[in-house]
C-alpha positions in Angstrom: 234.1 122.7 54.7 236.1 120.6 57.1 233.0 118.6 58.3 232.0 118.0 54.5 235.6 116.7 53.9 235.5 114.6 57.2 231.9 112.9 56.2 233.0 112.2 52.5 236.1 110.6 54.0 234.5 108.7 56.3 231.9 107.5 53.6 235.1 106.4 51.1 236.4 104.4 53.9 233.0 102.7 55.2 233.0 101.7 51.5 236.0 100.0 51.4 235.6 98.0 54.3 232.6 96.7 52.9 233.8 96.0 49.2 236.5 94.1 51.2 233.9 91.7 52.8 232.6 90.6 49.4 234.5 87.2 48.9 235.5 86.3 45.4 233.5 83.5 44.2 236.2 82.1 42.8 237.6 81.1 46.5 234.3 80.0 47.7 234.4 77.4 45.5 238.1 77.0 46.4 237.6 76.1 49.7 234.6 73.8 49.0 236.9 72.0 46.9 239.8 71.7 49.2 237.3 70.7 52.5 236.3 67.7 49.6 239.0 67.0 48.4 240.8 66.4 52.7 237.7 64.6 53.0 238.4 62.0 50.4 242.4 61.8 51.7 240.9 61.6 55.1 238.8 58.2 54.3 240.0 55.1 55.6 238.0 52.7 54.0 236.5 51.8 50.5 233.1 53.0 50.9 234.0 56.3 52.7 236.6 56.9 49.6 234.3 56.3 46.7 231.6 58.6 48.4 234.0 61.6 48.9 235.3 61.1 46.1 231.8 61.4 44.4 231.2 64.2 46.2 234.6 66.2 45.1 233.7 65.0 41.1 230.6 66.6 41.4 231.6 70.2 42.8 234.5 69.9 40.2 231.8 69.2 37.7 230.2 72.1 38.8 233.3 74.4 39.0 235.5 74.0 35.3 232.1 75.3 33.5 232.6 78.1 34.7 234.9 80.6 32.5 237.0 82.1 35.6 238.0 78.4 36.7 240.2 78.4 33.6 242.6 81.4 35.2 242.2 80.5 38.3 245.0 79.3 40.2 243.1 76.9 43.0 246.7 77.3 44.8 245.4 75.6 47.7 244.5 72.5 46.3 248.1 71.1 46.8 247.6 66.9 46.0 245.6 67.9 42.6 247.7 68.9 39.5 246.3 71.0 36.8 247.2 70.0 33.2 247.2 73.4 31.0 246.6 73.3 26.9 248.4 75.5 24.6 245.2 76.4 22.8 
């Protein structure tokens, strides 16, 4: 009995180590966003700025379809504002 409880412990755990691992998509697209968005603050000159700054309107194209970006905070995205509608 005390082996059977050991293994199905063990198994609970080994699951939760690996649900952990799973990254919310959410933040993948977070952090795409912020590496962007450093790049364009980065640039120092015209042409470097309007082709970072191509780069970040398209992922942010890509990202506001989506129905989670809407409740999604993007707290690490700290020189972009978020305007939020009452409907």
């Amino acid at each position: 009995m005390k082996k059977l409880l050991s293994i199905s412990l063990g198994f609970l755990m080994s699951l939760s180590l690996v649900a952990q691992d799973i990254p919310d998509p959410m933040s993948i697209h977070e952090k795409d966003l912020k590496k962007k968005l450093d790049d364009l603050r980065a640039a120092t000159n015209d042409g470097d700025k309007e082709l970072a700054n191509m780069k970040l309107m398209a992922a942010l194209e890509k990202v506001v379809v989506k129905k989670e970006a809407f409740d999604y905070p993007f707290d690490s995205l700290k020189t972009m504002g978020t305007i939020q509608s009452p409907d």
